[in-house]
PDB file of N, CA, C and O in Angstrom:
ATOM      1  N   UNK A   1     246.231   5.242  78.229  1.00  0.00           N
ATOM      2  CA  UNK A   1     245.277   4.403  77.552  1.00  0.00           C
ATOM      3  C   UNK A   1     244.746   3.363  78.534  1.00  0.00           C
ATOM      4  O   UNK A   1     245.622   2.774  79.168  1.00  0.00           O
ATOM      5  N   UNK A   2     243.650   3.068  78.747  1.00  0.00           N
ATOM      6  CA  UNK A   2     242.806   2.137  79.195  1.00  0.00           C
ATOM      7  C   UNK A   2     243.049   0.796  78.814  1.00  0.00           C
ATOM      8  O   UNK A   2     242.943   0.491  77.626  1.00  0.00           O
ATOM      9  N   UNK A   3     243.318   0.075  79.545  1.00  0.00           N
ATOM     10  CA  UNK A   3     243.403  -1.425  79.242  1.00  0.00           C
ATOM     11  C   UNK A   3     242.746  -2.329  80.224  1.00  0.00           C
ATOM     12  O   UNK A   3     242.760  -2.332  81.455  1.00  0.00           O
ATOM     13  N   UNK A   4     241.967  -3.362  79.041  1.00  0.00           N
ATOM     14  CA  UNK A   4     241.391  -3.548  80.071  1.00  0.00           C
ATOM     15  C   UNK A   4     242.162  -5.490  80.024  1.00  0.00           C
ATOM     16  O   UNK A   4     242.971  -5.871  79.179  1.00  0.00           O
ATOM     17  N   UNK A   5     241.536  -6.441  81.275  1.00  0.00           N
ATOM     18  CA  UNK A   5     241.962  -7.590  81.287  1.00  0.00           C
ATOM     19  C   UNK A   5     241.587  -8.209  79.984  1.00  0.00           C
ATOM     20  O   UNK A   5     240.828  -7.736  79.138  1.00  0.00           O
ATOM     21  N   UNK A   6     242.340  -9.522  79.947  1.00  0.00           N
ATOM     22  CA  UNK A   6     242.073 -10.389  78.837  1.00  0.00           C
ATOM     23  C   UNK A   6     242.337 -11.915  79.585  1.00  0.00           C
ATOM     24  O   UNK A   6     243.007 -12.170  80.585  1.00  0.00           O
ATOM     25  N   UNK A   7     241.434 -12.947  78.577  1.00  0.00           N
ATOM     26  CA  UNK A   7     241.622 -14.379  79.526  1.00  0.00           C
ATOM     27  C   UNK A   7     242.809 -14.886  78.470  1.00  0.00           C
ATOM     28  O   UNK A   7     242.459 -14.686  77.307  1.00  0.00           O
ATOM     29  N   UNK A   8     244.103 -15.483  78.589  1.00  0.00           N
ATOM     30  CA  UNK A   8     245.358 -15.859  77.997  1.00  0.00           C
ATOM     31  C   UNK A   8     245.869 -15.948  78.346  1.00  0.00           C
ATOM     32  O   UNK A   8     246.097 -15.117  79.226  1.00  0.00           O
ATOM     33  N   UNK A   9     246.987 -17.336  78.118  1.00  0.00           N
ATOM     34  CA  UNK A   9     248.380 -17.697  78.615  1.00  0.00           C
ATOM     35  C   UNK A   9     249.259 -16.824  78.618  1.00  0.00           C
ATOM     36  O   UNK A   9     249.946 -16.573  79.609  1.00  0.00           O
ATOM     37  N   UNK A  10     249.376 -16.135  77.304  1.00  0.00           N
ATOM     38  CA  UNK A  10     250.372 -14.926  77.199  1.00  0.00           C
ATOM     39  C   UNK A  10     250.240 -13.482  77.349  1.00  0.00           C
ATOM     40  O   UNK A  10     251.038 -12.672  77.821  1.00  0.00           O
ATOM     41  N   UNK A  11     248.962 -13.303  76.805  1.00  0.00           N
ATOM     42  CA  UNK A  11     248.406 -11.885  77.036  1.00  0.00           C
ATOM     43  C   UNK A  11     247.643 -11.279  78.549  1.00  0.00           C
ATOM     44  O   UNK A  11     246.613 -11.813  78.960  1.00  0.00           O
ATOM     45  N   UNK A  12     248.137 -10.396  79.108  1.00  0.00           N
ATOM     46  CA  UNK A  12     247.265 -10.119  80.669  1.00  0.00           C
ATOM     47  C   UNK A  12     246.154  -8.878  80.530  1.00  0.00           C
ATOM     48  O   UNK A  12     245.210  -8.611  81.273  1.00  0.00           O
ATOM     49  N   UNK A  13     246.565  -8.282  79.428  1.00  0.00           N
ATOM     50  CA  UNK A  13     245.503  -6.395  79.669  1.00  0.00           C
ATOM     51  C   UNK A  13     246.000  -5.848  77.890  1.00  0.00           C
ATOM     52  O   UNK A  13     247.159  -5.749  77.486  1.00  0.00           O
ATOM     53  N   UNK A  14     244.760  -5.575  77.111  1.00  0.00           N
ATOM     54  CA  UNK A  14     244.862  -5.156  75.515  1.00  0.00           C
ATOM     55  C   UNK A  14     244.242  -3.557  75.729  1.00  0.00           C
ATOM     56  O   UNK A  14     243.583  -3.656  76.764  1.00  0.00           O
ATOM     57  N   UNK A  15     244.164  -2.486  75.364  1.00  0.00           N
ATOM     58  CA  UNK A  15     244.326  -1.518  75.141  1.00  0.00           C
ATOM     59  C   UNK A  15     244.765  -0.933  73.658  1.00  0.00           C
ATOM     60  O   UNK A  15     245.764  -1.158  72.974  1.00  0.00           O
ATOM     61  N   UNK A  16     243.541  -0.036  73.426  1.00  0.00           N
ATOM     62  CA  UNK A  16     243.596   0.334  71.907  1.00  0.00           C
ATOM     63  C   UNK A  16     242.944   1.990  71.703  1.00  0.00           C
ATOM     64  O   UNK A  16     241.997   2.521  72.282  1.00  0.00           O
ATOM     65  N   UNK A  17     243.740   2.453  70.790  1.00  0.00           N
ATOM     66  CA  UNK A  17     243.129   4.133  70.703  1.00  0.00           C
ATOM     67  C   UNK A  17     242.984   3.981  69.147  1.00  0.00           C
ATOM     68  O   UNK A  17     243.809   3.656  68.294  1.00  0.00           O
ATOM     69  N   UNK A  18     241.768   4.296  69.071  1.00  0.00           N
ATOM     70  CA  UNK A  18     240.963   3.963  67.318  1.00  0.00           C
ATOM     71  C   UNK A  18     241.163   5.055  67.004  1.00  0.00           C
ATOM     72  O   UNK A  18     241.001   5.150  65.787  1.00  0.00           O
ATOM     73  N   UNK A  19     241.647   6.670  67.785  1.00  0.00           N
ATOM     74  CA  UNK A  19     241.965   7.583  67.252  1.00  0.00           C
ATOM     75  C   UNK A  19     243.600   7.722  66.685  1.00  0.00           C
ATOM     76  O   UNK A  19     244.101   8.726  66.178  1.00  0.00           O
ATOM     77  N   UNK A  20     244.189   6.535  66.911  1.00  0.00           N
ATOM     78  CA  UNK A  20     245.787   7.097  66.313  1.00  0.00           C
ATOM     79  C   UNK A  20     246.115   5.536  65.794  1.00  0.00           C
ATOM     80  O   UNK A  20     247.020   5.238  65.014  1.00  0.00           O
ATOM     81  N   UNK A  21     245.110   4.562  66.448  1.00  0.00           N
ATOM     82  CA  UNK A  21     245.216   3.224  65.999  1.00  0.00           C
ATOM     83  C   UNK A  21     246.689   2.644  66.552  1.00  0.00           C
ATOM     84  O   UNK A  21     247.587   2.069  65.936  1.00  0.00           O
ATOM     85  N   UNK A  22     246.574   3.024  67.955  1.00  0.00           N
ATOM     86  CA  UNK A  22     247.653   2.305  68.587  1.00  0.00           C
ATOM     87  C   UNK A  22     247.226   1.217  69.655  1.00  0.00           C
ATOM     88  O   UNK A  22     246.261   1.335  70.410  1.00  0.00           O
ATOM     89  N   UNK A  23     248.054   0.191  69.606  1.00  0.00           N
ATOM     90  CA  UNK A  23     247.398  -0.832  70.268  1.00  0.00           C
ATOM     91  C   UNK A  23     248.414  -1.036  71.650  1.00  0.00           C
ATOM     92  O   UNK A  23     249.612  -0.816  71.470  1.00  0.00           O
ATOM     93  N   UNK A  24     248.021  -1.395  72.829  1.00  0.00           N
ATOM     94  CA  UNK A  24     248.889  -1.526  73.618  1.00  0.00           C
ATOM     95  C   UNK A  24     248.245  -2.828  74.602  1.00  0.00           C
ATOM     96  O   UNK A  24     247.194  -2.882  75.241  1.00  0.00           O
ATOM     97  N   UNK A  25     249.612  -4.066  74.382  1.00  0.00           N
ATOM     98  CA  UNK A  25     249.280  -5.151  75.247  1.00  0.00           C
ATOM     99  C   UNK A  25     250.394  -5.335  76.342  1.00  0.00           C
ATOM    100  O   UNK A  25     251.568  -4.967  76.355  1.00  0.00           O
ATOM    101  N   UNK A  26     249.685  -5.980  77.195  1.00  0.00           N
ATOM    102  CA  UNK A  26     250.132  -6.085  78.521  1.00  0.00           C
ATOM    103  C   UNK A  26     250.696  -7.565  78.424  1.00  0.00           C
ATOM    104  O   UNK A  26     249.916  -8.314  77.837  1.00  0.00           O
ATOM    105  N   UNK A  27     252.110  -8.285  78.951  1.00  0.00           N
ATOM    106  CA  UNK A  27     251.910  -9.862  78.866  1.00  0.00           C
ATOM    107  C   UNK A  27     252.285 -10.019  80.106  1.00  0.00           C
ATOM    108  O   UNK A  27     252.585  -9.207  80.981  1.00  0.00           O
ATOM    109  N   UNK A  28     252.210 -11.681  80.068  1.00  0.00           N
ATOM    110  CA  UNK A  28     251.801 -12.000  81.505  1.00  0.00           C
ATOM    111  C   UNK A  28     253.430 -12.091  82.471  1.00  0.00           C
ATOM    112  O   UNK A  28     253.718 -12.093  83.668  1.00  0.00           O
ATOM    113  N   UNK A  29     254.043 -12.143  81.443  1.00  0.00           N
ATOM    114  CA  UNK A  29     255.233 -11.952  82.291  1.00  0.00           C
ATOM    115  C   UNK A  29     255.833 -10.308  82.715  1.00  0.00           C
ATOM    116  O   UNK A  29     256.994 -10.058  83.040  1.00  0.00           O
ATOM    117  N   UNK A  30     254.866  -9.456  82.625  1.00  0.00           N
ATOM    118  CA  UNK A  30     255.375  -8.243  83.227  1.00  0.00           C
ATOM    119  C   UNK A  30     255.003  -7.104  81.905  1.00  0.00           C
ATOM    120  O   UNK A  30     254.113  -6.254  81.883  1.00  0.00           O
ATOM    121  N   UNK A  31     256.131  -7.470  80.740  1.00  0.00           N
ATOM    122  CA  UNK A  31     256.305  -6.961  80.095  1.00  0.00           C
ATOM    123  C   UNK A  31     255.548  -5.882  79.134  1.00  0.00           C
ATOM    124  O   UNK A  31     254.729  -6.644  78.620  1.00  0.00           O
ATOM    125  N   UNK A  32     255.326  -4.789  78.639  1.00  0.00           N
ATOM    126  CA  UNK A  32     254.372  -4.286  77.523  1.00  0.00           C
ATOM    127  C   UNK A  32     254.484  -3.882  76.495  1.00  0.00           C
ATOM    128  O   UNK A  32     255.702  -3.711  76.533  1.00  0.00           O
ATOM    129  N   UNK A  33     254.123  -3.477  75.271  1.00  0.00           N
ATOM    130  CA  UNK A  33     254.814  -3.167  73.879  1.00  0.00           C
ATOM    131  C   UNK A  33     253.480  -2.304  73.395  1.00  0.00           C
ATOM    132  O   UNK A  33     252.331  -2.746  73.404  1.00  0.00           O
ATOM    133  N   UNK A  34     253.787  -1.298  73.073  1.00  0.00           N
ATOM    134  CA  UNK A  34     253.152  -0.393  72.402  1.00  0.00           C
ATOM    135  C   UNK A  34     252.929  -0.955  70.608  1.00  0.00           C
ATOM    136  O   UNK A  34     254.013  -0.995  70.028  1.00  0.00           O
ATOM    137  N   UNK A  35     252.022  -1.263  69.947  1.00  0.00           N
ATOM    138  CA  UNK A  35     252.175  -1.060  68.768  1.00  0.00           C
ATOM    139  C   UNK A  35     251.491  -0.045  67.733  1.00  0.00           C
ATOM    140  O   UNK A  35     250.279   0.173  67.730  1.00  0.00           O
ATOM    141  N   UNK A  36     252.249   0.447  67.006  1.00  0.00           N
ATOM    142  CA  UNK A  36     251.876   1.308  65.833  1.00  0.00           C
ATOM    143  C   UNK A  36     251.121   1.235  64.224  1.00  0.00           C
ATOM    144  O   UNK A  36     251.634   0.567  63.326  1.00  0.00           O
ATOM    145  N   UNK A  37     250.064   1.885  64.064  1.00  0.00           N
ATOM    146  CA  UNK A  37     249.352   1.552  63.204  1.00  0.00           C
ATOM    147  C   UNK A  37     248.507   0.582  62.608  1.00  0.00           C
ATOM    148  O   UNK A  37     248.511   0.156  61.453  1.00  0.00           O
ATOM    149  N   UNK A  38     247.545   0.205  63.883  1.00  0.00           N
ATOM    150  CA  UNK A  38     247.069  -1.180  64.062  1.00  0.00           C
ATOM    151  C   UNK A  38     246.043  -0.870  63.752  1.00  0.00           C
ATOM    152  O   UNK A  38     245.478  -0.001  64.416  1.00  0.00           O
ATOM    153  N   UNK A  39     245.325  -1.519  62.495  1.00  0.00           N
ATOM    154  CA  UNK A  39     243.770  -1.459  61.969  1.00  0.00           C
ATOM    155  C   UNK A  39     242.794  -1.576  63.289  1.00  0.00           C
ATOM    156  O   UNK A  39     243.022  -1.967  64.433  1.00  0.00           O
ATOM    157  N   UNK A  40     241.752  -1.132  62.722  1.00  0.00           N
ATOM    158  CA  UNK A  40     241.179  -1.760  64.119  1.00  0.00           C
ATOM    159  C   UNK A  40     240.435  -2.802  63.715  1.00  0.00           C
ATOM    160  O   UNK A  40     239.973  -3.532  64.592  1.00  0.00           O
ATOM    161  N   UNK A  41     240.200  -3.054  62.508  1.00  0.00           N
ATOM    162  CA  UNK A  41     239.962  -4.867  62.451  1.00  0.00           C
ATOM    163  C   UNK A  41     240.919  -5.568  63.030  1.00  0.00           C
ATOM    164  O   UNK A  41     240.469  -6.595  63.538  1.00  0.00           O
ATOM    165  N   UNK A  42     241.981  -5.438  63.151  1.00  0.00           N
ATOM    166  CA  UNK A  42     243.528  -6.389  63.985  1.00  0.00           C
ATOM    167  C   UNK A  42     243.100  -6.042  64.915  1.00  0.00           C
ATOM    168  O   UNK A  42     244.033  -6.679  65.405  1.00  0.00           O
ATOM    169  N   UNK A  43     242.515  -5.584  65.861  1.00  0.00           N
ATOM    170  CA  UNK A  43     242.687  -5.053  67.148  1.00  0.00           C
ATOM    171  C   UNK A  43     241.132  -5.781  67.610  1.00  0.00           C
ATOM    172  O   UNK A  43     241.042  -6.024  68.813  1.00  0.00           O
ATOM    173  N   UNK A  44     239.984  -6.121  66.792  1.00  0.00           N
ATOM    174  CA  UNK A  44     239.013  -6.810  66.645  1.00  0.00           C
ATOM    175  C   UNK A  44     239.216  -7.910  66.450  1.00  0.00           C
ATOM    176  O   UNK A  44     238.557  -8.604  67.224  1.00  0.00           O
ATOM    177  N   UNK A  45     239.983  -8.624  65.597  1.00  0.00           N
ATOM    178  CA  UNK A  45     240.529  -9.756  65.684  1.00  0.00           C
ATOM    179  C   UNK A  45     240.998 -10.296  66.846  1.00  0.00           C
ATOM    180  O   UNK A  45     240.597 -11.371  67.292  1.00  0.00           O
ATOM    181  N   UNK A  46     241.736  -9.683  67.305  1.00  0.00           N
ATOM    182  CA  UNK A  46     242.583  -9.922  68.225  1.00  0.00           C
ATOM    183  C   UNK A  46     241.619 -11.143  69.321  1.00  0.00           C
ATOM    184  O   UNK A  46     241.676 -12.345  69.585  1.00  0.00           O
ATOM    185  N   UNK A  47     240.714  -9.868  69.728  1.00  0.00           N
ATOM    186  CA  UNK A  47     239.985  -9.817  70.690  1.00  0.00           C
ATOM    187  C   UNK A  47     238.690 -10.878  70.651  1.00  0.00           C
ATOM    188  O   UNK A  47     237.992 -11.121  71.635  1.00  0.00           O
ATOM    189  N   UNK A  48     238.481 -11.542  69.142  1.00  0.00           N
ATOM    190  CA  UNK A  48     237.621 -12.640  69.095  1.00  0.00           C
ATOM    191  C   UNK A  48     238.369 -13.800  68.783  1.00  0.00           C
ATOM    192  O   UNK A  48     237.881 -14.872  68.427  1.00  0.00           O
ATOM    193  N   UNK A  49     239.375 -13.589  68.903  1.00  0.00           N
ATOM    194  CA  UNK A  49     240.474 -14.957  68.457  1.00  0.00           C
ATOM    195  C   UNK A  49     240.529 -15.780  69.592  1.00  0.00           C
ATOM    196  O   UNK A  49     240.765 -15.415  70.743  1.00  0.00           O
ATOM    197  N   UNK A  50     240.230 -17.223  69.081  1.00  0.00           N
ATOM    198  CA  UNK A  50     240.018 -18.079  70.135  1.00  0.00           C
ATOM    199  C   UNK A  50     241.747 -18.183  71.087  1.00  0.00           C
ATOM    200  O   UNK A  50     241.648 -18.434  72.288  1.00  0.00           O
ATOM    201  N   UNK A  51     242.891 -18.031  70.630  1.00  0.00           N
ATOM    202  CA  UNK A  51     243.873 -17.973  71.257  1.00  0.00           C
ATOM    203  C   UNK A  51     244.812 -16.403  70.779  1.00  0.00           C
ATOM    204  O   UNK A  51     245.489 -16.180  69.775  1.00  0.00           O
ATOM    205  N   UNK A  52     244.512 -15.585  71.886  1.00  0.00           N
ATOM    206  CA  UNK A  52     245.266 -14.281  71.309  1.00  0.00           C
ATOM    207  C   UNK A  52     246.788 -14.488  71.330  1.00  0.00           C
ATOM    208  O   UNK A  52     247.540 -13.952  70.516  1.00  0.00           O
ATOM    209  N   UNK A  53     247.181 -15.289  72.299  1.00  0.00           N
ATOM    210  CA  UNK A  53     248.591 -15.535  72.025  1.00  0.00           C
ATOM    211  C   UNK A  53     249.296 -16.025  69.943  1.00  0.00           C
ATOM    212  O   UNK A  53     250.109 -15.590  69.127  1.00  0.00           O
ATOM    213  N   UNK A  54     248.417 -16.986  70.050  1.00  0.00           N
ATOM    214  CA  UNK A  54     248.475 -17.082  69.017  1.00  0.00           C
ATOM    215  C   UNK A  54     248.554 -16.166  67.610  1.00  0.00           C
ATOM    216  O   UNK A  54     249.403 -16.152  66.718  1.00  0.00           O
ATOM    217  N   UNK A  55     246.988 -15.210  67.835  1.00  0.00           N
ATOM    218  CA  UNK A  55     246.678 -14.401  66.488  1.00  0.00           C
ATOM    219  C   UNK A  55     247.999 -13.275  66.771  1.00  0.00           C
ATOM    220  O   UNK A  55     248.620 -12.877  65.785  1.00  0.00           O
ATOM    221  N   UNK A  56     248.360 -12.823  68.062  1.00  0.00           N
ATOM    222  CA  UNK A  56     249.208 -12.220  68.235  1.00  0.00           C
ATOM    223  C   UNK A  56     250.376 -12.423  67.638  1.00  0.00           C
ATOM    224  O   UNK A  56     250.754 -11.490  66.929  1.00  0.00           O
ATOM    225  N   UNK A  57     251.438 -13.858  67.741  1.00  0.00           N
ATOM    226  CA  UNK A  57     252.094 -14.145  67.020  1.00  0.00           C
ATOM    227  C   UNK A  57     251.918 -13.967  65.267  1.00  0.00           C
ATOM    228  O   UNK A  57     252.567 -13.170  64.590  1.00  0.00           O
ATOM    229  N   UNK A  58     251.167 -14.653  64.893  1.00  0.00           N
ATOM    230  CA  UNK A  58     250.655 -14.870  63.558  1.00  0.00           C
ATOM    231  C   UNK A  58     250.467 -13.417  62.747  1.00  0.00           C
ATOM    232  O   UNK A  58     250.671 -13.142  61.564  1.00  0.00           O
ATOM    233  N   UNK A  59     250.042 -12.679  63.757  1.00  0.00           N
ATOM    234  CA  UNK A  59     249.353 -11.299  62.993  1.00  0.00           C
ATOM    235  C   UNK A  59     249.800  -9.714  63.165  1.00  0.00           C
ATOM    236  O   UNK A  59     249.520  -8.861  62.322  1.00  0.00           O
ATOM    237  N   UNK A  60     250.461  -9.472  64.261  1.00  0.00           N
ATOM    238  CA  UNK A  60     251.118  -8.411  64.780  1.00  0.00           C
ATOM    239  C   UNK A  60     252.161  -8.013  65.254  1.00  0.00           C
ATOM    240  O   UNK A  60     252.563  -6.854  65.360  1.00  0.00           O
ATOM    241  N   UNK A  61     252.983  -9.666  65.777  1.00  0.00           N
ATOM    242  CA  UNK A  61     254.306  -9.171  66.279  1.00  0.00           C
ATOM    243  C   UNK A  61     255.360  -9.027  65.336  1.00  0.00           C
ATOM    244  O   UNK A  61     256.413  -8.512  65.713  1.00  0.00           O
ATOM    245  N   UNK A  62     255.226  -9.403  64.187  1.00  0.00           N
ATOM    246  CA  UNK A  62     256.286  -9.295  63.222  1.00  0.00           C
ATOM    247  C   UNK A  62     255.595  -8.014  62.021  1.00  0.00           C
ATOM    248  O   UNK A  62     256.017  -7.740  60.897  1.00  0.00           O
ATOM    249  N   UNK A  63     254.605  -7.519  62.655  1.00  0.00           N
ATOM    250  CA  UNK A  63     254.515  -6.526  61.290  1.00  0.00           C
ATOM    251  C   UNK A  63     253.821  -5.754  61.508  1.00  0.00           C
ATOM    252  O   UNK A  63     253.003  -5.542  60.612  1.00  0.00           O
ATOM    253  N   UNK A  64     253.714  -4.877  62.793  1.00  0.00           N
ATOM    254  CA  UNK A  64     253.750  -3.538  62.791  1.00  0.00           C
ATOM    255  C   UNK A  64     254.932  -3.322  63.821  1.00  0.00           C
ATOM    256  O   UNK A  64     255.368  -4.120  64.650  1.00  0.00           O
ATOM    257  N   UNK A  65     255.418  -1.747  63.485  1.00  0.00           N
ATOM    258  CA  UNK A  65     256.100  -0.754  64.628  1.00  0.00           C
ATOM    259  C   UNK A  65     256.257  -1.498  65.841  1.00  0.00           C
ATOM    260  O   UNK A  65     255.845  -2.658  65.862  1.00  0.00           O
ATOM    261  N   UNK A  66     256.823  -0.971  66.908  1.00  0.00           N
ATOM    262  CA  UNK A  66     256.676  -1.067  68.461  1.00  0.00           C
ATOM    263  C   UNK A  66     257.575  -0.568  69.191  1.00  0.00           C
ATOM    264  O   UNK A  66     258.759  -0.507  68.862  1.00  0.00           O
ATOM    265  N   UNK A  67     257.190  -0.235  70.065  1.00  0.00           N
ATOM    266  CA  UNK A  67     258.508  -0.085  71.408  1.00  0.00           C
ATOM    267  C   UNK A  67     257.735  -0.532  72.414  1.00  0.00           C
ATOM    268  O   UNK A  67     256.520  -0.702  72.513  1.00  0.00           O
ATOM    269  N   UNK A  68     258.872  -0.736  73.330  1.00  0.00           N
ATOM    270  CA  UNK A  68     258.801  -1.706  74.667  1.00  0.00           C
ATOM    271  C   UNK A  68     258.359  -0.681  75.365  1.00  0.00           C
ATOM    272  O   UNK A  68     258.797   0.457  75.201  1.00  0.00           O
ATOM    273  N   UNK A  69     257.223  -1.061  76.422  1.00  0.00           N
ATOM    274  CA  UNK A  69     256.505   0.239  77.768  1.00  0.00           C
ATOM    275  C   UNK A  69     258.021   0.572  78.650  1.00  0.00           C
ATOM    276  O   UNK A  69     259.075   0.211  78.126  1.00  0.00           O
ATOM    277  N   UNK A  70     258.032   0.963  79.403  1.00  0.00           N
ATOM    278  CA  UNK A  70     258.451   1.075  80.572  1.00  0.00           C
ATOM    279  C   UNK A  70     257.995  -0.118  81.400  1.00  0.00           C
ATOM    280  O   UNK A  70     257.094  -0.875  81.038  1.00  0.00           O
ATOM    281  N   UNK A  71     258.621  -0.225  82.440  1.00  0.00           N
ATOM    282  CA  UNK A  71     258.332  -1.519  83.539  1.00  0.00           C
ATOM    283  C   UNK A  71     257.583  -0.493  84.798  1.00  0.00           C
ATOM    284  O   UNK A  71     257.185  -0.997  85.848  1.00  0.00           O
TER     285      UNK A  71
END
């Protein structure tokens, strides 16, 4: 999946497939997390939210799926 940069304290590269509606973010400390079954209004959100760290918290990390990328 394609990811591309993002400007954020926490977030580094967002990546999204509208065909299976999986979202995949990059953070700035290395790390990545695949998530599962992500509207793509959330994934639109995301991306006009004045702090994605934030909508991120608030909106996705506690309530969809995930597993951790590989390093």
């Amino acid at each position: 999946m394609q990811r591309k940069p993002v400007s954020s304290t926490v977030i580094s590269a967002v990546g999204y497939d509208p065909a299976t509606n999986v979202l995949e973010l990059a953070f700035i400390d290395g790390h990545g997390y695949r998530y599962f079954a992500v509207p793509a209004s959330v994934y639109a959100g995301l991306l006009a939210a004045g702090s994605l760290g934030t909508f991120f918290a608030q909106r996705i990390r506690h309530t969809y799926a995930y597993e951790r990328l590989p390093a």
